[in-house]
N, C-alpha and C positions, 0 to 999 in steps of 0.2 A: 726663200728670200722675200716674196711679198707678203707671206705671214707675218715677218719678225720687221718688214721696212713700216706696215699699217699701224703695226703694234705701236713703234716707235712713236711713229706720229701722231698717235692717238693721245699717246701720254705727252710727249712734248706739247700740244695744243692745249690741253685741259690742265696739266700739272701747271706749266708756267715757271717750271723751275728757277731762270733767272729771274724773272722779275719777283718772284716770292724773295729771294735772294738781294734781290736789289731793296725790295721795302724792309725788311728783317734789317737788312747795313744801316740804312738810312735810321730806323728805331733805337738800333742799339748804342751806334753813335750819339744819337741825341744825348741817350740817357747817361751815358759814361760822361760827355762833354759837361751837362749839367751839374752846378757844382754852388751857385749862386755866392760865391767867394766865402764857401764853407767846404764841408768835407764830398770829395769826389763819390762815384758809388766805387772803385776801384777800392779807396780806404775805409768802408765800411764793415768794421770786422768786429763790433759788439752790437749789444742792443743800442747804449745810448748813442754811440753812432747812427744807427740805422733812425732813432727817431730822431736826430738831427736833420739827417738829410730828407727826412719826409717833412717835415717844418722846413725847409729852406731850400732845400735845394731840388725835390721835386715841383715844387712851385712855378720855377725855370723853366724847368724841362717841361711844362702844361701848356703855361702861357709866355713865354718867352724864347722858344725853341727856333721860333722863324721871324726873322728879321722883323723889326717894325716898321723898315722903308718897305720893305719886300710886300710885305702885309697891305698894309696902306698905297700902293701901286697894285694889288690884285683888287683889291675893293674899288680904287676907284674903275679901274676896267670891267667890273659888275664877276667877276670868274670866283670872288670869296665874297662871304659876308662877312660882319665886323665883328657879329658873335661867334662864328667860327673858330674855334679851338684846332688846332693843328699842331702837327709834330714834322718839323721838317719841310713845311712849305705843304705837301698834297696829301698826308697823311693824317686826315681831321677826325675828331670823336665824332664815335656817331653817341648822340646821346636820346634820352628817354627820358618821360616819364613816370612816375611808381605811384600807385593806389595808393594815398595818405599820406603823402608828402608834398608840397609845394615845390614848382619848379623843376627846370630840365636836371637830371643827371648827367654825368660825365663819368664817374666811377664808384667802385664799392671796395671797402676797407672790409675784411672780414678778421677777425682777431677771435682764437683761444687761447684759456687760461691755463694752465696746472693748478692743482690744489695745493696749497701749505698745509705740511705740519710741522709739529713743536718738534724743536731738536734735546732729545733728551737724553742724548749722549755723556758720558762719561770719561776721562782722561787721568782715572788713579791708575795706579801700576795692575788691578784686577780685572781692568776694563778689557774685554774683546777689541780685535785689532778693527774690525767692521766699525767699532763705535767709539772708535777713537777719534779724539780732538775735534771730537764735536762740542755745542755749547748745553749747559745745562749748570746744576746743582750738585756738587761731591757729596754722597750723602755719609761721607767718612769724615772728611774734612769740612764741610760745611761751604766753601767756596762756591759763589755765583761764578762762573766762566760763561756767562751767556752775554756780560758784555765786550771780553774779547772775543768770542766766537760768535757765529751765526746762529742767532735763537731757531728761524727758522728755516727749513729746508725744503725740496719739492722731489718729485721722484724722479728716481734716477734714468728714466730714460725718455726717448725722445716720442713726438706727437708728431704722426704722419701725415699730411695734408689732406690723402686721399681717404684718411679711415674715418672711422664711426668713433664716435663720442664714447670713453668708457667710465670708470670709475676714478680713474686717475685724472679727470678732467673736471674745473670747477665751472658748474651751468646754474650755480644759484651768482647770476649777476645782477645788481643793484643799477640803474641808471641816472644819471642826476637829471634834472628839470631841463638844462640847455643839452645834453645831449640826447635825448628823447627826441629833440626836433629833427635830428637826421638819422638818428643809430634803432636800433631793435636788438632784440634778444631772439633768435633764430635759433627755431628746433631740428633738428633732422626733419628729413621731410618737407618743410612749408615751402621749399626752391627759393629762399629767400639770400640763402648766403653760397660760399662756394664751393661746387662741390654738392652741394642740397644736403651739409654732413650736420650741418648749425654752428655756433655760436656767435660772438658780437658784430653784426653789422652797420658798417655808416655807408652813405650816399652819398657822394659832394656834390653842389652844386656845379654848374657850370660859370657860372659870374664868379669872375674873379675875387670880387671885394667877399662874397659869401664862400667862396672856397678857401679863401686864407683864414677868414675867420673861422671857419670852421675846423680849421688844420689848429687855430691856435683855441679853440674849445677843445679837442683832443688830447690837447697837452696841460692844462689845466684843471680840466673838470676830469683827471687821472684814468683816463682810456685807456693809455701805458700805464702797467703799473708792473712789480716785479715779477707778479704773476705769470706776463706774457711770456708765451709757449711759441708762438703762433702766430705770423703776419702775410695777411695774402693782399696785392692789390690787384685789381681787374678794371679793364678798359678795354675796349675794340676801338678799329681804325680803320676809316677805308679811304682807299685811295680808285676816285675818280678816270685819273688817266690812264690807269693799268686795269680798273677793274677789279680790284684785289678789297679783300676784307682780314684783317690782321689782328688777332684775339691776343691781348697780348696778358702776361700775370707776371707780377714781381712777386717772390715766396722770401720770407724771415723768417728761419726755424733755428729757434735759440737753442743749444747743445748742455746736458747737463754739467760741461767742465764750463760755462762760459762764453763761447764762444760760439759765433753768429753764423748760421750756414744760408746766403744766400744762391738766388739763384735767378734768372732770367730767361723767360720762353716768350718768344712771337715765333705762333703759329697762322700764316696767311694760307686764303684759297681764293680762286680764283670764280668770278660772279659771270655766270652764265644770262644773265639777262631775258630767263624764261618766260617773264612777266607780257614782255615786249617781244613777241616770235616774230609778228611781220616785219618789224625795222630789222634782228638778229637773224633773220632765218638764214642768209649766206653764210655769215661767220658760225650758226649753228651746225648746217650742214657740214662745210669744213673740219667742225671739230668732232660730229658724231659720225659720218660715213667711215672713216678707217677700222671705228669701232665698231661698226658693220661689216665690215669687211672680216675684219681678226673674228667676230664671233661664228659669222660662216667658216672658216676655216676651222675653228677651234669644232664646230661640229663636225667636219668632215673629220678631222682627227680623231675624233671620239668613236664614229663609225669606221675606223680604220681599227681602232684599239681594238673596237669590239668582233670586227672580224678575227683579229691573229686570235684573241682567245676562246672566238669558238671553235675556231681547228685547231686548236690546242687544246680544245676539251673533247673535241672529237676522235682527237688522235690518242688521247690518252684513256678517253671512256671504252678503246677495244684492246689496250693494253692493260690497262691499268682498274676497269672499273669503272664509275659514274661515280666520283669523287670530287665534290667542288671545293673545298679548301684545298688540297694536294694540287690540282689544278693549277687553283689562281697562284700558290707559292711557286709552281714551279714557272710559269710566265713570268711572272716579273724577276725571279730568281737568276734566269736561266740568261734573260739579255737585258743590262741594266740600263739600257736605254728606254723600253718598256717601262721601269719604273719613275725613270724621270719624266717620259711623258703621260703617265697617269697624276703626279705629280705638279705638275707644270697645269694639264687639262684643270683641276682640282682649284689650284689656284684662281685661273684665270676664270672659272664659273663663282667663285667665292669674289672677288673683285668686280666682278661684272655686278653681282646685286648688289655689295656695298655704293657702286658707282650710279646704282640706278638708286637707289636711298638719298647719296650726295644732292641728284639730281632733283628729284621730292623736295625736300627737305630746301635746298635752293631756291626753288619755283615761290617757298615761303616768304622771301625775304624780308618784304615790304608789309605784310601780316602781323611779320613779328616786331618789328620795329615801331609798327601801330598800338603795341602793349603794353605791357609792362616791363622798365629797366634792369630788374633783376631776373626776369624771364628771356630777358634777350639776351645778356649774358651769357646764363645759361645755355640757351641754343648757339649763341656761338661759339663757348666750348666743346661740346656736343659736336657740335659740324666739323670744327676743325679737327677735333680728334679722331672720324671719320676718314677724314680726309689725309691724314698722318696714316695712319692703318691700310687704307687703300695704298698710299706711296710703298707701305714698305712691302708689301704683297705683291706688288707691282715690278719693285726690284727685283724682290727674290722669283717672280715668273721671267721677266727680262732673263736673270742669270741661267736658267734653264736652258729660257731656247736658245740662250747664243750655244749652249753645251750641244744641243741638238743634229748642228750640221757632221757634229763628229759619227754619227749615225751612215751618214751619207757617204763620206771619206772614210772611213773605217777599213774597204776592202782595199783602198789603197797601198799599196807595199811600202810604203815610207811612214804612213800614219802607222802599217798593220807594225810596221818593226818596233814604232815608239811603244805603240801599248802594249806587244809583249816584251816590252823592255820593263817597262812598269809594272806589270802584272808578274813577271820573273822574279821580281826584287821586291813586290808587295811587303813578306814576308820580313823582309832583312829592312827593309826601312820602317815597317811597322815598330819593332825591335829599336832600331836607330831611335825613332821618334820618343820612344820610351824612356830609354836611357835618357837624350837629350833633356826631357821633361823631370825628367828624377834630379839629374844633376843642376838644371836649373831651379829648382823649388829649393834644393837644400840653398843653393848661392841668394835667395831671393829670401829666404826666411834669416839668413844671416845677416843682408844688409837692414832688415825690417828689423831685427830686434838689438842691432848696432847701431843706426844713422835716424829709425823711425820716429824719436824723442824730437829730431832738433829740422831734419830735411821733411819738406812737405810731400817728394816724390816717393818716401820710402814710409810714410806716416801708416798708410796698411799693407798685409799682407798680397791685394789685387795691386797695386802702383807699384810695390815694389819688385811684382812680377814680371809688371808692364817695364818698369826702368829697366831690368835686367834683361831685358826683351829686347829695349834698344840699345842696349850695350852692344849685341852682335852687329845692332845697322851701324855703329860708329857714332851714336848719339848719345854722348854721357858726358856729366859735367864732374871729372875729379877732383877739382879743387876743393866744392862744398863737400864731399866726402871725407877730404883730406884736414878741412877745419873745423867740420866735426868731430869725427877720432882717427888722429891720423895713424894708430896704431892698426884699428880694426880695417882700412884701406886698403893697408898694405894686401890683402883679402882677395883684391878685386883683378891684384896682375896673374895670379893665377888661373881666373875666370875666365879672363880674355886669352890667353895661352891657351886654355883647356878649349875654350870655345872655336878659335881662330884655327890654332894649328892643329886640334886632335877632330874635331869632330864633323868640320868641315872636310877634312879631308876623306874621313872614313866613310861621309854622304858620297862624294867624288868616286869615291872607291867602290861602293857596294852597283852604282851606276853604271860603271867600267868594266866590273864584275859581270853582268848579266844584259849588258848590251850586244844585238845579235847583228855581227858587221853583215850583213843580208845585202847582193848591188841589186839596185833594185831596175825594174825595165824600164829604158828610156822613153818618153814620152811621145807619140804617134800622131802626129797633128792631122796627116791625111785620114788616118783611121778615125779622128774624133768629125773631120770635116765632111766626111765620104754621106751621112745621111742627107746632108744639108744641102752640096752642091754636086755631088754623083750625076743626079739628072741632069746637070745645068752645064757643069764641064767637062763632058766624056772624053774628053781629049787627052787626062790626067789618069796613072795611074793609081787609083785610091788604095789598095792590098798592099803595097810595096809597103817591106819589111826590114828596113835598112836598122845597124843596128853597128852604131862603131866602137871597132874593137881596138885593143891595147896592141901593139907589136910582139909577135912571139918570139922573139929575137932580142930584144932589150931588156936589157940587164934588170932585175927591181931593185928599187931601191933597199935597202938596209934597215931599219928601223933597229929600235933599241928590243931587246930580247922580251919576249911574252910569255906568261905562263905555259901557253900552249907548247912554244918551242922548248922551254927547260924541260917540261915533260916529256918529249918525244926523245934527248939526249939521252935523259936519261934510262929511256925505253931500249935505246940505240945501245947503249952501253952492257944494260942487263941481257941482252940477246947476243953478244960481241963472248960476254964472259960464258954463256953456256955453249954458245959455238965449241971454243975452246975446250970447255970440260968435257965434248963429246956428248951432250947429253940433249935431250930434245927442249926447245923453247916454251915454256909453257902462255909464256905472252901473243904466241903466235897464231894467229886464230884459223880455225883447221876446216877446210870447207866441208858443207855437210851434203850429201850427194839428196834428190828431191827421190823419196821411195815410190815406187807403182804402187796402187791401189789392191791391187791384186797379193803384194808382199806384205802388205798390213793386215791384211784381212780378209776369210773366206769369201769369195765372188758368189752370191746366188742369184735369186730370180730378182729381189728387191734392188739390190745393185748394180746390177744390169739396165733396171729401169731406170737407175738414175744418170745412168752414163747416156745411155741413151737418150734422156731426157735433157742430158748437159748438152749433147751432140747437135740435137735440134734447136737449141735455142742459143747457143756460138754459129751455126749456119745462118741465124732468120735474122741477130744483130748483124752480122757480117752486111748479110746484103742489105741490109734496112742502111745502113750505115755509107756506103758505096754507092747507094738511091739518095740519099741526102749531099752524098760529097757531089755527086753529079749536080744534083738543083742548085745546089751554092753555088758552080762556077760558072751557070746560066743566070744566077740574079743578082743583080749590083748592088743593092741594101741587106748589108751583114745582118743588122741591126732589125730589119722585118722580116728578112729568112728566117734570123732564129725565133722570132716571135709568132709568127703565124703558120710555117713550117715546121720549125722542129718543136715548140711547145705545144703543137696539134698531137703531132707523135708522141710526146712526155706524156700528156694528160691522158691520150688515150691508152699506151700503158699502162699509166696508173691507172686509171679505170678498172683495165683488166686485171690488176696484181686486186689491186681492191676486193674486186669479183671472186678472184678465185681464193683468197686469203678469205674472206666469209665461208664458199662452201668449205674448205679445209676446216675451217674454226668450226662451221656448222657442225659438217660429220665428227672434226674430234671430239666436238661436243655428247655427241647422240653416241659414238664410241664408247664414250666415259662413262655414259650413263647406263648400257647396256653393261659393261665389264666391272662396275660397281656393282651392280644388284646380280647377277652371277657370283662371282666374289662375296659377296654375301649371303647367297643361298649356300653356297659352297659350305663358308665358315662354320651358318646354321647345322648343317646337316651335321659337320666337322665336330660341332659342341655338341649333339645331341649324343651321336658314336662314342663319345670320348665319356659322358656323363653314365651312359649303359655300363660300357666296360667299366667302369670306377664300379658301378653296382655292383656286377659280378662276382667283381674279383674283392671287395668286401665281403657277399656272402661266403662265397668257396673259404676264404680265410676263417669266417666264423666258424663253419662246417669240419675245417681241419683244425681248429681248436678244439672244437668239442669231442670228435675221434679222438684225437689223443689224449682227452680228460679220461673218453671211456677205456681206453687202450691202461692208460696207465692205474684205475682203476680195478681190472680185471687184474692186473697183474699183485698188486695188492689183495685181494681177496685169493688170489691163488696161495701164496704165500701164507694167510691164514690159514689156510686147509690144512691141515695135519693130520697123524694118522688115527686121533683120539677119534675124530668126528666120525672117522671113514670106520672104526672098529665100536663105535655104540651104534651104528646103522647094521650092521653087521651080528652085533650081537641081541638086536631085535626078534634077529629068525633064529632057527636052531642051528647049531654048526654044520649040521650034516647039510644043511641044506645053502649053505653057504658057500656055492660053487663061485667062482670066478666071474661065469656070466651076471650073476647075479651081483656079484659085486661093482661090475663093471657097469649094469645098469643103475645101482645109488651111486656109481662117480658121476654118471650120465647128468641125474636127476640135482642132485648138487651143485654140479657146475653150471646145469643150466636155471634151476634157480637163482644163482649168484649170478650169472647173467643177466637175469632177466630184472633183478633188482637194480643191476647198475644201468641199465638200459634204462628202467623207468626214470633212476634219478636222472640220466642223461638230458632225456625227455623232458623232464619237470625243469631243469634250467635252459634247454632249449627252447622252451615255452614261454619262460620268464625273459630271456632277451628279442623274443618276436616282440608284437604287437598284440593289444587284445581282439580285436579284431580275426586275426587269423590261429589264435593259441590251440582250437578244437581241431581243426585239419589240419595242423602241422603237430601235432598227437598223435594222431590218429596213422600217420604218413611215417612218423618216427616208429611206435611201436611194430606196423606194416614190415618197417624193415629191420626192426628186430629179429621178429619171427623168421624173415627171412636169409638172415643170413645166419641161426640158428640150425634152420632146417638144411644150409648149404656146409655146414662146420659139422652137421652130423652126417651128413652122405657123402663128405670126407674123410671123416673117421672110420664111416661104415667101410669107402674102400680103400681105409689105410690098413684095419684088422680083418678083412678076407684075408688080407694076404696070409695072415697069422695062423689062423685056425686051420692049419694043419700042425701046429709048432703043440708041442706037450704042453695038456694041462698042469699049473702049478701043484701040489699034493695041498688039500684041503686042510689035512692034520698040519700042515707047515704055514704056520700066524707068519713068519716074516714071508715065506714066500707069495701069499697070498696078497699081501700088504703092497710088494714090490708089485707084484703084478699089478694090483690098484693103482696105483701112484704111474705106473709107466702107463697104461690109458688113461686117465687122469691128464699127464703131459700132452698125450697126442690128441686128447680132444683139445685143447687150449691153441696148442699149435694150430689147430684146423679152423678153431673160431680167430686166432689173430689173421690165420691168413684168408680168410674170407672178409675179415673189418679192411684188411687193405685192399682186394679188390673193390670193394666198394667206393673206397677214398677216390682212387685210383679210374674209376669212374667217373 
């Protein structure tokens, strides 16, 4: 409250609201009153009006504004001088005067042109509609139309007071000889005109007899011409008894249809009298102490901010990380009161130096008034527009803090009901607002392109927003509607319908909707008093808890039926009819019994710890708890027991959870890190196993592919063997001597020849899919166990035919029997060599 009471003050002292208010009436009145029994400024709605009334009737309003008894009784009392200009009795020019002109000023005329061009428009039936009926030459028909129509033309849109000089602007200006003496041709830049944008400027004197004539050089030696775009006048005022300095500008911006857009700004500030501290130093103090006061406070708040967010960044740097934007959005996100007082702070440091610039700039005053008249001007544009900037900054921090106490009140049960009533329905009136806004833009574009032509309130798209805006407050004028098109009118009883009875109600409604009837706890005067006067009236019992209740006997009243009740009927109903059918309620909610710990899940060591850990620390609140309830009812202030008492015990819990929440973080920490690189030696090894076996079991495949190249090779050259081979080996020696053994030895020598050639090719492509590197020992290794398993396929045959050689030799004279008996050891060697290739496979 003494934040926002200094604040007040601060601004109420230095703004000066009213009295700014009061010289602004006094100004404007003048100027409306002034009419010099010509046209009013109310009826100035073209150019040639507007430069009527600056020949005539601004003249008035200069030198004729305050009485001339009035006048002439302050002069002889010494309070006015006779050359004194004034507006109003105490609202005099300040004037000046300018390097290269003779005599005091009083004001500056600042005038741009638009450029002309030739209108060379056409109006035969081929002509585009853009350049229609304009003037020019038909070059079909020959017709001059340039003296019914406008030879020339200027562009089509308007010249901004505040911009910069373009292309569309004529700055080649011509002066004549008598206007030279007061006017210039101003560039951007020289600070000569207003604005500092350039074009024509004049100075009038302050002597009446040279300001009229000079008003009527303006009109003669074509100052006005149709060119004019553009008319600014400027003059300050200051008023002595309030203190006050008043910039005042009348603006003429001619409109490309014609018609004249004026306007009117006094902007007043208030003259701190810096110059002079020891006569103002009281009234100084007065106005700057509060400002003292607000700016200490606005630091203490600054250092409040800055606390909540760094334990908000403390608290989230061991949840969350060391995260500073995530941070800062979740602080202000989280309670938006936060962001209004960051908000609010922002401001009020932003207005503090614009008001210490004010104040500069102020202290100048009587420097500047020492200069040059279009320099002073200037600064008291400049100032005032400062000082306008600061007001509005000023407001919108005002609207802050007053939001502020809601901060304070918040935990309230009646505020806390309202804003979740608000924030329940955020959603459905967001929506509401929507609609509303749809429906009104369509109603607001209908009156704007119906009534826009002829009503000045519906002339744009923004007015005609604003009128249908105050349609809902009950401020609209239907007649002019109705004598404009009273067809499209008819338009507007639907709006009020729609607006009155539909949508107002469904705001009512969405309200009623999501209102939480909450009673809330009656208000404890002792309990609020008990810090204050405890010590002082022990005689009172401050604790007493009285709290009155309704009679439980009396009837309640009836109200009209609520959603809540039609729902429960008809809840009532639906459980009536399953009664009936026998069958079980399903509306009916079924209690659910609370399970032991022991029933959900195996008990072991670890959860035993935790019960036991649950066990001691429900005994240590208990008593901690029943030690506290005792101290309360030995000490009389609630309100420092729980603060010095039990916020000793809070903090030092949390202390301890703190404590122990780091080593737990700590060790999970060094846990994780330990069971990660584990876990990863693991997986290493895991890959390494896994990448072997893949070897392996690639070679062993290659190895049983090639056995069975040679397998099925051997079986092909057996196949070849016929008996032709087996009887030219045979018929080498002589018959006689061509026993069985012997023949049994060229199957021998045969087979293993053919062996040993499929072996070597075995070998040779066995070689071919190694590497070169290893091709000589893995040769070397392959025919090894050729040999070998040759020498084990003959010492299976050898003791497959022991057994035989007792069986009759075949008769030598008998070629087939001889033959058969070749070919049957022939078989049993092959047999002996395949079954030796598979032991080895098989190996």
């Amino acid at each position: 409250m003494v934040f926002a009471a200094c604040y007040l003050w601060f601004l109420a002292a230095n703004l000066s609201i009213n009295d700014s208010y009061q010289v602004r009436s006094a100004v404007v009145s003048a100027l409306h009153k002034a009419s010099g029994g010509h046209e009013e400024w109310d009826a100035v709605a073209t150019l040639p009006n507007a430069l009527e009334w600056m020949e005539v009737s601004f003249p008035t309003l200069v030198f004729n504004s305050t009485p001339p008894a009035a006048k002439a009784r302050a002069v002889a009392k010494g309070v006015m001088r006779n050359e004194t200009l004034c507006i109003s009795s105490w609202n005099c020019f300040v004037t000046g005067e300018e390097s290269g002109y003779t005599g005091a000023k009083a004001l500056r005329i600042t005038q741009r042109r638009s450029k002309y061009y030739d209108n060379e428009g056409r109006i035969h039936d081929d002509t585009p509609n853009d350049a229609r009926f304009r003037g020019g030459t038909d070059p079909q028909s020959g017709l001059d139309y340039s003296k019914s129509l406008v030879p020339k033309r200027t562009q089509d849109s308007v010249i901004d007071p505040d911009s910069d000089p373009d292309d569309r602007e004529n700055t080649s200006i011509a002066l004549s000889a008598a206007l030279s003496e007061f006017c210039i041709v101003s560039s951007p830049g020289d600070g000569k005109s207003y604005g500092d944008h350039g074009g024509l400027v004049c100075l009038l004197d302050v002597d009446e007899v040279s300001f009229r004539k000079q008003l009527g050089l303006l009109q003669t030696e074509k100052f006005f011409v149709p060119e004019t775009s553009l008319l600014v006048v400027e003059f300050t005022l200051q008023n002595s008894n309030r203190q006050m300095l008043a910039y005042t500008r009348l603006e003429f911006v001619l409109l490309p249809s014609g018609a004249l857009e004026k306007s009117l700004s006094v902007r007043s500030l208030l003259l701190f009298g810096l110059s002079d501290i020891l006569d103002n130093f009281g009234n100084l103090v007065l106005r700057f102490l509060p400002g003292l006061i607000y700016l200490t406070f606005t630091v203490r708040f600054i250092y409040a901010l800055y606390e909540g967010l760094r334990r908000e960044w403390v608290r989230s740097a061991h949840k969350e990380g060391d995260r500073v934007l995530l941070t800062l959005f979740t602080f202000f996100r989280m309670d938006i009161f936060n962001s209004l007082e960051a908000v609010s702070i922002s401001l009020s440091l932003a207005s503090a130096v614009l008001f210490i610039i004010w104040c500069v700039e102020n202290a100048n005053l009587d420097e500047r008034k020492a200069g040059d008249f279009c320099a002073f001007l200037n600064y008291s544009e400049g100032l005032t527009q400062k000082v306008t900037d600061y007001n509005r900054l000023s407001a919108i921090n005002i609207l802050l803090i007053g939001m502020r106490p809601f901060k304070f009140v918040r935990q309230n049960q009646r505020i806390a009901k309202m804003n979740q009533t608000l924030w329940a329905a955020s959603q459905d009136i967001l929506w509401f607002v929507l609609l509303l806004f749809l429906t009104m833009c369509g109603f607001a574009t209908l009156t704007y392109l119906s009534f826009g032509r002829r009503v000045e309130e519906y002339s744009s798209l923004s007015s005609a927003l604003v009128s249908c805006f105050q349609y809902l407050l009950g401020e609209f004028d239907l007649d002019a509607l109705i004598e404009a098109d009273a067809l499209m009118s008819c338009f507007m009883f639907p709006y009020l319908i729609a607006m009155y009875c539909f949508f107002s109600n469904i705001f009512f409604a969405i309200i009623d909707r999501h209102f939480l009837p909450i009673e809330a706890i009656p208000f404890q005067w002792k309990r609020k008093l008990k810090p204050l006067l405890a010590k002082v009236c022990r005689c009172i019992e401050w604790d007493e808890d009285f709290v009155m209740e309704q009679d439980p006997n009396a009837t309640k009243a009836v109200g009209p039926p609520s959603r809540k009740d039609r729902v429960k009927d008809v809840q009532t109903k639906i459980r009536e009819e399953f009664r009936r059918a026998g069958m079980q309620d399903p509306t009916k909610p079924t209690v659910a019994r609370a399970k032991d710990l022991s029933e959900v899940c195996e008990v072991d060591d670890r959860i035993e710890e935790a019960l036991r850990w649950s066990r001691v620390e429900a005994r240590r609140l208990r008593k901690l708890f029943k030690e506290l309830q005792q101290e309360k009812r030995q000490d009389q202030s609630d309100e420092y027991f729980v603060m010095n008492r039990v916020m000793t015990e809070i903090d030092k819990e949390v202390s301890l959870s703190k404590a122990e929440k780091e080593e737990a973080r700590r060790f999970m920490r060094y846990a994780t890190q330990l069971y990660e690189q584990f876990a990863l030696q693991d997986q290493e090894t895991l890959a390494r196993y896994i990448i072997l076996l893949e070897r392996t079991i690639n070679r062993n495949n290659v190895e049983r592919e090639q056995l069975q190249e040679e397998v099925t090779r051997m079986k092909d050259d057996m196949e070849k063997l016929n008996k032709d081979d087996i009887h030219s080996q045979v018929a080498a020696t002589s018959p006689s001597a061509a026993s069985p053994a012997v023949l049994t030895a060229a199957a021998h020598t045969s087979v293993a020849a053919h062996a040993a050639r499929g072996d070597e090719a075995g070998a040779e492509a066995d070689s071919g899919s190694s590497s070169s590197s290893d091709s000589d020992d893995g040769e070397g290794r392959h025919r090894k166990g050729v040999e070998t398993r040759l020498e084990a396929a003959m010492k299976e045959y050898t003791n497959d035919t022991r057994g035989t050689e007792d069986q009759e030799e075949p008769d030598p004279s008998d070629p087939n029997a001889t033959s058969s008996h070749m070919l049957h050891s022939t078989q049993a060697l092959l047999d002996a060599l395949n079954s030796a290739r598979r032991k080895s496979v098989r190996g």
